[in-house]
Phi, psi and omega in degrees: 000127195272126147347292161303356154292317206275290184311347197281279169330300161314275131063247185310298175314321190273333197271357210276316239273331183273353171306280164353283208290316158320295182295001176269317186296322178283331150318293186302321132325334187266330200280346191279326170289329201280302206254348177238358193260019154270328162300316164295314184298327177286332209260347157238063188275324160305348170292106176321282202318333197238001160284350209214305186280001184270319157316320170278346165286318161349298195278345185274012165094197155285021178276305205274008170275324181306295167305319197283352169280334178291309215282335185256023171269316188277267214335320186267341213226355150202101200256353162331269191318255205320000157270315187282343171298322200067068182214359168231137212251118184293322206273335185307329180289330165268002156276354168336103187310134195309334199272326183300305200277337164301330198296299202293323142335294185312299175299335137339275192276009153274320201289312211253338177271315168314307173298332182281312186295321179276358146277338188289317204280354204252351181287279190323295190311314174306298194302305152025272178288321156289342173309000000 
C-alpha cells in the first residue's frame, strides 16, 4: 500500500466523516419527532408560536415533525427574540423539562461537532493540496 493509497483513505475519512455525522444527525432528529415531540409540544403549550403552529405542522408528515423540531430546538437555544416578540412564553422556556433539554445539549453538540470537523477538514485538506 503506496503513500497515495494511504493519503487517498485519510482523504476520504477525514472529509467523509462530517457528511456521515450530518446524516447521524438528521436520524437523530426524526427519533427526537417520533418519541419526544409530543412531550416538547405539552411543556410549551403557552407559546403562541408552537399552540397555533403546531397543528398544521403535524398534519404535513414526517417534513413537518422535523421542522417543529429544528424550530424548538432554534426557540430554546436563543429564545430572546421570541420573548420579546411574545410568541414565546418566558415561564414555558424555564420551566422546560430537564431530560428534554439534555436531548437537545446532544444535538448541539453533533451541529458544533460537524461544523468544526468539516471546517477542520476543509483547512487541511486546502494546505494538503498546496503542499
Amino acid at each position: 500500500m503506496g503513500y497515495d493509497s494511504v493519503r487517498f483513505w485519510l482523504t476520504l475519512v477525514f472529509s467523509g466523516g462530517p457528511i456521515l455525522m450530518c446524516f447521524v444527525s438528521t436520524a437523530y432528529s426524526f427519533y427526537l419527532s417520533r418519541r419526544y415531540l409530543d412531550q416538547m409540544l405539552e411543556a410549551l403549550s403557552n407559546s403562541r408560536q408552537f399552540s397555533v403552529g403546531a397543528p398544521v405542522l403535524l398534519g404535513q408528515g414526517w417534513f413537518g415533525r422535523m421542522v417543529l423540531i429544528t424550530k424548538i430546538w432554534g426557540a430554546l437555544g436563543w429564545s430572546g427574540p421570541g420573548i420579546r416578540a411574545g410568541v414565546l412564553d418566558p415561564l414555558d422556556i424555564k420551566q422546560f423539562p430537564r431530560h428534554l433539554r439534555r436531548l437537545f445539549f446532544i444535538k448541539s453538540l453533533m451541529t458544533y461537532l460537524i461544523i468544526v470537523w468539516f471546517a477542520s477538514a476543509y483547512f487541511v485538506l486546502d494546505m494538503g493540496r498546496k503542499l
